[in-house]
Steps between C-alpha positions, in 0.01 A plus 500: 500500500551386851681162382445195747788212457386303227714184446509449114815448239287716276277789661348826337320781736176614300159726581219245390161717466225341676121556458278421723110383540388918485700545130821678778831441391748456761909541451627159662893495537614120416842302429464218229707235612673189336697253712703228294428242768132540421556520143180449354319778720481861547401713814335852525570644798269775613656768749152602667442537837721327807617221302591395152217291321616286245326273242682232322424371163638358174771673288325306205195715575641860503636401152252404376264762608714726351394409147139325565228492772597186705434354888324259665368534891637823652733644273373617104739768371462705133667715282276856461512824427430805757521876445696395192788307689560112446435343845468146627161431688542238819195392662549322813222331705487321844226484772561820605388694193654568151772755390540667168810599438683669207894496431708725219599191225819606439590456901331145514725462127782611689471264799409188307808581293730483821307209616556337106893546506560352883307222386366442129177341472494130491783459679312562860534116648905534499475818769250285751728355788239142549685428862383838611134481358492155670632676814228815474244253420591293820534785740 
């Protein structure tokens, strides 16, 4: 994978599948990222073309799709089954068009378990700095 700098505490290189509007599937490379400043989110950063495109969205979410169909607006993700192998469906939307993408569950397992031991789940408002949102928000 040709790895861009990805700043995360907790990052994991995977090959999401990715089908587009003809039935294709694509190989995309990507690094899931998790950055304890921005504890309750996770990025997917996809290593196509000149730059890195990255979507943001909540950890909450890729949990929870794991185990149920769940999203609102332009990210759904659910568990399935393809060719036999447990995988982890991610749909995202924006103006642009729609992506269907498909990631292995025991990588997505794997990250969310990294993410889970830097910082266990409920305990996301101690690892936000507020001076520095206010600061971000002000800039």
């Amino acid at each position: 994978m040709n790895r861009q700098p990805v700043v995360a505490d907790v990052a994991l290189d995977v090959t999401l599948e990715c089908m587009d509007a003809a039935g294709n599937r694509h190989r995309i490379d990507t690094v899931l990222g998790y950055h304890r400043p921005d504890a309750y989110a996770i990025t997917m950063t996809f290593m196509t073309g000149d730059e890195p495109l990255t979507w943001t969205f909540a950890r909450d979410l890729l949990i929870s799709g794991m185990h149920a169909p769940t999203g609102d607006g332009d990210v759904h993700i659910f568990p399935s089954i393809t060719n036999g192998r447990a995988v982890i469906v991610i749909t995202l939307s924006s103006p642009d068009g729609h992506l269907l993408l498909e990631a292995r569950t025991d990588q997505v397992s794997e990250f969310i378990e990294g993410t889970l031991e830097l910082v266990p789940a409920g305990s996301e408002s101690s690892q936000v700095n507020v001076d520095d949102l206010i600061a971000q928000i002000l800039s």
